[in-house]
C-alpha positions in Angstrom: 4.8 -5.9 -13.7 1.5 -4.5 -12.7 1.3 -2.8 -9.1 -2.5 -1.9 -7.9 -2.3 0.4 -4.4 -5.7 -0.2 -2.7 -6.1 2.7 -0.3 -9.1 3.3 2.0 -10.2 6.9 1.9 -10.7 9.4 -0.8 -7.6 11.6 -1.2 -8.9 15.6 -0.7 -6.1 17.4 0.2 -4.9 18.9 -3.8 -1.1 19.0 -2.5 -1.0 15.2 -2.3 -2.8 14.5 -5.2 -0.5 16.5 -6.8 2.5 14.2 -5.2 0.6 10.9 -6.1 0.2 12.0 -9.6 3.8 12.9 -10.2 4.9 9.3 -8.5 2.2 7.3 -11.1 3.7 10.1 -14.1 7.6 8.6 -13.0 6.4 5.2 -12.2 4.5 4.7 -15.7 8.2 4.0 -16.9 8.7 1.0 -14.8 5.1 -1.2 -14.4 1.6 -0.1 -14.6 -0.1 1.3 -12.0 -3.6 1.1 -10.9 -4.4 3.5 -7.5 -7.7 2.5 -6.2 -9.5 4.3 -3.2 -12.3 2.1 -1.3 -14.8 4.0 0.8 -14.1 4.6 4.5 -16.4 4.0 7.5 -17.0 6.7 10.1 -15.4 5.7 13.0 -16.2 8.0 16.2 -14.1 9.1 19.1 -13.7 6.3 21.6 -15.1 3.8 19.6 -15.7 0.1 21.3 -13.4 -2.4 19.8 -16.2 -4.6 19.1 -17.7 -2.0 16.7 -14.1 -0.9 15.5 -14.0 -4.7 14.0 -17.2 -4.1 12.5 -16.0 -0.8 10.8 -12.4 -2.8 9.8 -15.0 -6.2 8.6 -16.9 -3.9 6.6 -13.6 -2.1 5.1 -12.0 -5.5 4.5 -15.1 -6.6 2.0 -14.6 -3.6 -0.3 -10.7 -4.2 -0.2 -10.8 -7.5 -1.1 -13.2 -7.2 -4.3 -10.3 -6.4 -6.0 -7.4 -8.9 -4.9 -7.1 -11.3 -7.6 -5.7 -15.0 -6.5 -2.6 -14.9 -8.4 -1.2 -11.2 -6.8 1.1 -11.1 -4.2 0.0 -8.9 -1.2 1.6 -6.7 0.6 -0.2 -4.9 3.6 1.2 -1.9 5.3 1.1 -2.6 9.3 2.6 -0.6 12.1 3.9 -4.3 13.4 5.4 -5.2 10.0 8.5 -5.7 8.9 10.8 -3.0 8.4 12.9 -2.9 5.3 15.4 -0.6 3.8 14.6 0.8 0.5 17.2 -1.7 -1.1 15.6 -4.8 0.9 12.3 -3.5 -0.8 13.9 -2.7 -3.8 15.5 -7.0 -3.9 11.9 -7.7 -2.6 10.2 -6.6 -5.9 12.6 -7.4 -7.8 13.2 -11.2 -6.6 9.4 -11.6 -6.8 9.3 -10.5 -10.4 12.0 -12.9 -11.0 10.0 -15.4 -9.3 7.1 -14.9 -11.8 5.1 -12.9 -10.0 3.3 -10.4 -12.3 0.9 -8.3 -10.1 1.8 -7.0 -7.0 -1.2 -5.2 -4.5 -0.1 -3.2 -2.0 -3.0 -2.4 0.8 -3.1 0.6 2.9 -5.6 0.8 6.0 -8.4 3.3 7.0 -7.4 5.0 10.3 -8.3 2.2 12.3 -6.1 -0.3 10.5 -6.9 -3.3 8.1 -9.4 -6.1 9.2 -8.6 -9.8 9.8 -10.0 -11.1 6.8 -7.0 -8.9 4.7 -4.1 -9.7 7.1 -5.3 -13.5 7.0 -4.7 -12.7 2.9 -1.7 -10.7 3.0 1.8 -12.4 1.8 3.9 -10.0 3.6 3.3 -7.2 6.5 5.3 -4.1 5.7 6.1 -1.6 8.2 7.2 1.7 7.1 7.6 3.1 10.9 6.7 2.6 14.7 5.4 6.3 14.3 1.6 6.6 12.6 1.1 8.2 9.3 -2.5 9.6 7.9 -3.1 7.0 5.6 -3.4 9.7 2.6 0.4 10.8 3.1 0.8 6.9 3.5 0.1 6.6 0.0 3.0 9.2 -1.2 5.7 7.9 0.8 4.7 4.2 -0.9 5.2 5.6 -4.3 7.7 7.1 -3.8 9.5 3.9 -2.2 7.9 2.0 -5.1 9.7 4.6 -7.7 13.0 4.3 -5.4 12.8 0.6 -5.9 12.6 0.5 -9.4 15.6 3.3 -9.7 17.1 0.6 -7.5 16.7 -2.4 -9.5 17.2 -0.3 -12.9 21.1 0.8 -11.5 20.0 4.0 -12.0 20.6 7.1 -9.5 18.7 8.0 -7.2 18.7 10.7 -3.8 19.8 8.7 -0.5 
């Protein structure tokens, strides 16, 4: 199975880089990963919501460049649905069964994800109510990813 993370924002901070490359070092066992970072608009302070759904529209058009028709997507939203890791774990692994080879996963620039990727998403995924920087978003999805596949491989893993 292939899963591609598409992320908006550059990762800077060297400790999380650090995480994410462990996770796609462990994960390299399981499926191939591709980790891809889209450039983020500026969004200032008290920004309109008419001009935050410009900065989301123009955030959506570099996300979805790289959706292919026959992945299943999976978009990370605050009013998602909540899973435990097992549930995600039976998730992947029933959609793998179903013949699903390419999974995309889409996290959101601070502002969130624009229409035109929820309209393409095949499931909303909600780690939390609470917020998350989307760059430590990205290290607790690997490391659910990894969990899953420890999950689905009956092998041990921390709960």
């Amino acid at each position: 199975m292939k899963i591609t993370v598409i992320s908006v924002g550059k990762m800077k901070e060297k400790y999380l880089k650090d995480a994410i490359g462990e996770y796609s070092k462990r994960l390299s066992k399981y499926c191939r990963l591709e980790i891809i970072e889209v450039a983020d608009e500026k969004t200032p302070e008290n920004a309109s919501e008419v001009f935050s759904e410009q900065i989301r529209g123009k955030e959506a058009e570099r996300i979805l460049k790289y959706i292919k028709d026959d992945a299943y997507i999976i978009t990370l939203e605050i009013q998602g649905k909540q899973l435990a890791s097992e549930e995600l774990a039976a998730k992947i692994e029933y959609l793998g069964v179903q013949g699903v080879g390419h999974l995309i996963f889409i996290i959101g620039g601070s502002i969130g994800l624009g229409k035109e990727v929820l309209n393409r998403s095949d499931f909303a995924l909600s780690f939390s109510k609470l917020t998350f920087p989307h760059q430590l978003m990205r290290v607790i999805l690997l490391e659910q990813i990894y969990r899953s596949f420890r999950i689905i491989h009956g092998q041990p893993y921390h709960k």
